[in-house]
N, C-alpha and C positions, 0 to 999 in steps of 0.2 A: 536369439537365445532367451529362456527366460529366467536367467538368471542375471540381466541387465535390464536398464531401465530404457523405456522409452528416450530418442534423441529428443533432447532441449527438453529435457523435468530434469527434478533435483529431489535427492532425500534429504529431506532436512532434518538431523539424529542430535537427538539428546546432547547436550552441551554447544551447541547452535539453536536447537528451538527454542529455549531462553530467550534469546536474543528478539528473535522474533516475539516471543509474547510481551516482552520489554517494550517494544516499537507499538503493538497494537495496543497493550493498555496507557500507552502516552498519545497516542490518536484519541483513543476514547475520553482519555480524561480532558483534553481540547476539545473536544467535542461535546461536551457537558458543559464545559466553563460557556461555548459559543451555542448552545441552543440546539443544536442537531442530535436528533433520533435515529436510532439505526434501523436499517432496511434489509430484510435476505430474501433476495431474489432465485428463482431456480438458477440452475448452471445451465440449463440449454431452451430456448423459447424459439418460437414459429422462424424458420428462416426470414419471410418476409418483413419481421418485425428491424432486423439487421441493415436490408436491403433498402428498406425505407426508412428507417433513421439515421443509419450510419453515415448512406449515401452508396449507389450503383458505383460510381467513378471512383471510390475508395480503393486504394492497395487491399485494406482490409474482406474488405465484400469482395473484389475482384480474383485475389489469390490468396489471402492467408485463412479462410473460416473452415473449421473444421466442421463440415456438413451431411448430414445422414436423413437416410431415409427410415420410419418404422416403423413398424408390424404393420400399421394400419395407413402407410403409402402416406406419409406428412412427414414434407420436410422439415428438418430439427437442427438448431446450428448450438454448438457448445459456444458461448458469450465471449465475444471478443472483446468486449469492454462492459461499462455496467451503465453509461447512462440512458442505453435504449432504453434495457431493460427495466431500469427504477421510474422510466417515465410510464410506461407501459401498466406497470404496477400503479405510478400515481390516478392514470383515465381508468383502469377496469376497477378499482375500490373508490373511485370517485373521491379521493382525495380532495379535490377541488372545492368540493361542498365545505369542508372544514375551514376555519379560521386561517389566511395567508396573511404570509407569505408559508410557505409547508419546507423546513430546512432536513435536509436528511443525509446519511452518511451509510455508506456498506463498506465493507471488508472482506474480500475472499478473489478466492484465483479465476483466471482468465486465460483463453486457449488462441494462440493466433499459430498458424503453420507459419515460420519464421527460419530465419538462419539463424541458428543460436550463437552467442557472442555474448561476452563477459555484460551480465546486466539485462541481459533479452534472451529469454528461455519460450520454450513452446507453450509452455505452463509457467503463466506467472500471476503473481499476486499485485492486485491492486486495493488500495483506500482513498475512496472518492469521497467528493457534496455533491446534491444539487439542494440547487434553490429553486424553489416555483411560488409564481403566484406575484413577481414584483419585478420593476423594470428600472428601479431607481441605481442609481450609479454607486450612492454607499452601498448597495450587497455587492456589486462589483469589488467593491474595494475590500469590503469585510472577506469576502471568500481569498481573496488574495494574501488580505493579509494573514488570514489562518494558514493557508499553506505554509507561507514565510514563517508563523509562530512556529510550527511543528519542526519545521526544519532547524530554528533556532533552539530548539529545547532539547532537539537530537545531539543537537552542538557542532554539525554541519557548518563548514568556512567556506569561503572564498565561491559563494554562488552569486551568480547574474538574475536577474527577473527579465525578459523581456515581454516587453507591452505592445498592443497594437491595436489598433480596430480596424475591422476587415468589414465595414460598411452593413450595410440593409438589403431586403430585395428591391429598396427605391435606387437604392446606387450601386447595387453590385452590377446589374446591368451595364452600367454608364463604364464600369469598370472593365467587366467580360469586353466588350468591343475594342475600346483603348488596348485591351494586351493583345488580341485578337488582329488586331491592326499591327503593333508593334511587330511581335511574333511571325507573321504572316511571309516573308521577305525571309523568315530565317526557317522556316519548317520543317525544309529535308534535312536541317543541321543539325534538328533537334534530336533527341533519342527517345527511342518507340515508344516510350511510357510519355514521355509530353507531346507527340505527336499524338498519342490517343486522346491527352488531356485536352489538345486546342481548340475540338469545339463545344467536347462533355463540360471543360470544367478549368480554362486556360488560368485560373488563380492558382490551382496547383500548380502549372510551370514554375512558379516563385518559388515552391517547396524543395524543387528536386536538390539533388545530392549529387547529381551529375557534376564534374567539373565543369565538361564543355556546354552545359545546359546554362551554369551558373554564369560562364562571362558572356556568354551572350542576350542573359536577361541582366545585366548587369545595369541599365540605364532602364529598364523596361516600367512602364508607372505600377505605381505603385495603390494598397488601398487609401493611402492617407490623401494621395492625390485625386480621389473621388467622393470622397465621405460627401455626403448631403447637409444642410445645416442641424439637421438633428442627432445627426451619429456623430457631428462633429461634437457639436454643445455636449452631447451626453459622454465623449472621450475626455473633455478638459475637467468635467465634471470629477471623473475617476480619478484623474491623475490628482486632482484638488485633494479630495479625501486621501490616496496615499502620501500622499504628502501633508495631509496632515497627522497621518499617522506615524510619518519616519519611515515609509516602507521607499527602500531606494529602488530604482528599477532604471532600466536602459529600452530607448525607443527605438523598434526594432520595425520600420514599416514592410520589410520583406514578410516577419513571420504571419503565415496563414493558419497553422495546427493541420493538420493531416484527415480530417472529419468536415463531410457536408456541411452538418448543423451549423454552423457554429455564423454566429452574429455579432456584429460588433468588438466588444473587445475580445480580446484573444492575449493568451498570457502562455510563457513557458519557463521552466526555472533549469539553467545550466550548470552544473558540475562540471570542474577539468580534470575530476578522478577515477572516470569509471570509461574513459577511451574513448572509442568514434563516435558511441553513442553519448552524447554528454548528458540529452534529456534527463532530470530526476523525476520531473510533473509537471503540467503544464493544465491549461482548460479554458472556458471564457464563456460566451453569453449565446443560447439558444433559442431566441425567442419566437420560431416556429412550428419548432420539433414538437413540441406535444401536440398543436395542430396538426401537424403530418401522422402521427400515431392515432390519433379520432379523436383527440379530445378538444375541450375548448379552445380559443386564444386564449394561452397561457402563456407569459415571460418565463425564462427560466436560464439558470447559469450554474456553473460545474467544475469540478476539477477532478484529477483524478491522480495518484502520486503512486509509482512503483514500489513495496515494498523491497526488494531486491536492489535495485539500484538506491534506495535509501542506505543499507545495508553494507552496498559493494561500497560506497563513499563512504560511508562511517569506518569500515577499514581499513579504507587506504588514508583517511587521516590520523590513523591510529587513535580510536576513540573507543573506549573501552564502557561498555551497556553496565550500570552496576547489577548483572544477577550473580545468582546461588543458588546450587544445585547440592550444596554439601548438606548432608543429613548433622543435627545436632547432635546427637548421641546414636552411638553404634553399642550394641549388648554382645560382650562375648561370654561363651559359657564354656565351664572347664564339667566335664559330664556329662554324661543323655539325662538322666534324672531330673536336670534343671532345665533341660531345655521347654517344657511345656512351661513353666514359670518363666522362664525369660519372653516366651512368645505370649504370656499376657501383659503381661511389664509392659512390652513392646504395645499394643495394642492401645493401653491405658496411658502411654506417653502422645499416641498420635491422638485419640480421641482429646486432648488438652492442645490439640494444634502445634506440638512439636515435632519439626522431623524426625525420626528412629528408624535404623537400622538393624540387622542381625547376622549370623554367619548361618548359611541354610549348605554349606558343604563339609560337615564333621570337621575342620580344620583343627589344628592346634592352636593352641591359645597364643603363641608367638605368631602364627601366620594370621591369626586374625587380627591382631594389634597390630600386623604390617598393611593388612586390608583395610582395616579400620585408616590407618593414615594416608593411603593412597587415596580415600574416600574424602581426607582430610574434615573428618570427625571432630567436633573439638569435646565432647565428653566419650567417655568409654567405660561404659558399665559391664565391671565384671562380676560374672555370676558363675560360682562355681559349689561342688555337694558342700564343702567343709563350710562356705559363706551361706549357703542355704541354711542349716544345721543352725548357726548361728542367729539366722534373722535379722543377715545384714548383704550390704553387697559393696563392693570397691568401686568408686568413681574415679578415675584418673583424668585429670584434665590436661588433653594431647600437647597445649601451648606451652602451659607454665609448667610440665613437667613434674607435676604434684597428683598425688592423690591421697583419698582421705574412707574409712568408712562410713555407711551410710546405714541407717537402721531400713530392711526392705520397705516397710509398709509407709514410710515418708522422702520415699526413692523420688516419686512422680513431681510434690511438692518442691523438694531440694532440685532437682535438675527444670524443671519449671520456674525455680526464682533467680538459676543461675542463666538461664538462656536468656530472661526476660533482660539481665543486666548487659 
């Protein structure tokens, strides 16, 4: 029909979008305090850019991208995530030339063909970093602990950090074999998505969500049980600096994160208010992806945090966004004669950055003063012929229940020094 919306999007209407611009200008301002510049990337880039950085073996690349073909027979995938594509951006403008480390931040929606469920929409919005250009273990920990800042200034409770390093290409090998081994003995038991994984890509078996996947890798090694002496050093490294930041976190050697790239440390932040899916954000260290995309050896590390699931937990801990949507002053008029003079009023009130409203349906002046408080107005200037005539207009102010006249021509002035109080 189309008079519904696509499954798994959402309209997000006026006295809700607040909220949201609430959340983004509180990313942004964290993002200024920490150094990162924003990034806008297209919404849809060469398929292959996906396939090769995302990772072949991905749920994401495997079933969820939404992929077309066009006009001119080139595949196109709408962005399942943003750090392909901001890497992509960082090699074709040759960012790399510039002074590193290069800290960067986007904001905008994301398309994965999904089962929709509370927190996970077909269309959903995400607010990432990356970092490039540095391999030192404090941006590990600085990117972490912004996420944690954000979350703490949203005023978000009772979240988990888990931590992990999921090794190199020196030892993830060392590691592939070990599960490879382990797993081996259990194969037909597994289910078809780990059975595909066990010779693509056997560190996702750790991932599944599978019950019966789960006890059976339940003893299976793990990344911590491989790390190399350098992934090790550079993970005790991490945890040193959150801790000396006060960032608490739980060591989590199962989690891998659901994405190829990913190196080394590995983070994700849980919620128990948004259901099966608990994820709010999660991300961690890529330091070959921008190689795999054609650029130099470049270190690089990321995060990526749902706005909707920010959202769905700020609700359910009843946490209330400070906006306002209420206009300061509402002009009602008793007359047609007045009304081009109230719709400059009106004009000369917004040009001084005061919200104003008006009645644009002939109302009566009692249904306008019931409009006017459903709007929850808190001045209300009345203008009518006999006030005109005069050279004054009535201010009632909606709280206190008072009103007083005002001379027209120091209307703008007087409700200008009263809003400012």
């Amino acid at each position: 029909m189309l008079t519904t919306r696509p499954r798994g999007t959402n309209d997000i209407l006026p006295g809700e979008v607040e909220k949201w611009q609430y959340l983004e200008e509180l990313v942004r301002q964290v993002c200024r305090e920490y150094g990162y510049g924003e990034i806008r990337t297209p919404l849809f880039e060469h398929t292959e850019l996906f396939a090769r950085g995302v990772g072949e073996t991905t749920d994401i690349v495997e079933k969820e991208m939404y992929t077309f073909t066009d006009r001119g027979h080139r595949s196109l995938t709408l962005r399942p995530e943003g750090t392909a594509a901001t890497v992509r951006a960082y090699v074709e403008n040759k960012l790399y030339a510039l002074p590193q480390p290069i800290k960067l931040f986007y904001i905008g929606p994301m398309f994965r063909y999904d089962r929709p469920q509370a927190g996970r929409y077909r269309q959903f919005h995400q607010f990432g970093v990356e970092v490039f250009g540095s391999d030192s273990p404090a941006i590990d920990a600085e990117v972490i602990a912004m996420a944690m800042d954000i979350y703490s200034r949203v005023g978000l409770q009772d979240l988990e950090l888990h931590l992990n390093s999921v090794g190199c290409p020196d030892c993830r090998p060392v590691l592939r074999e070990q599960l490879r081994q382990y797993f081996r003995p259990q194969l037909a038991n597994l289910c078809p998505n780990c059975q595909g994984r066990f010779e693509k890509n056997p560190l996702r078996i750790l991932d599944c969500k599978n019950e019966k996947c789960q006890v059976i890798g339940r003893q299976a090694p793990t990344p911590l049980d491989a790390l190399c002496d350098p992934c090790a050093a550079h993970f005790e490294q991490v945890k040193s600096y959150l801790d000396a930041a006060g960032v608490k976190y739980v060591l989590n050697n199962r989690l891998v994160r659901g994405l190829d790239y990913y190196t080394r440390t590995a983070f994700e932040i849980m919620a128990r208010d948004i259901g099966a899916q608990s994820s709010v954000g999660g991300g961690g260290r890529y330091n070959g992806l921008i190689e795999e995309c054609g650029g130099p050896p470049t270190p690089g590390i990321g995060f990526a945090l749902g706005l909707e699931r920010i959202l769905l937990t700020a609700a359910n801990q009843g946490i209330d966004f400070p906006v306002n949507i209420r206009p300061a002053v509402f002009i009602a008029t008793v007359g047609r004669e007045v009304d081009k003079q109230a719709f400059e009023l009106l004009q000369q009130l917004r040009r001084q950055g005061i919200a104003a409203e008006k009645d644009y349906l002939n109302r009566s002046l009692k249904a306008q003063m019931k409009y006017a408080g459903k709007l929850e107005a808190r001045l209300v200037v009345i203008l009518g012929d006999e006030e005109a005539a005069r050279g004054v207009v009535v201010i009632r102010d909606m709280q206190a229940g008072t009103q007083q006249e005002v001379a027209l021509g120091e209307t703008v002035a007087y409700i200008k020094a009263r809003t400012a109080s």
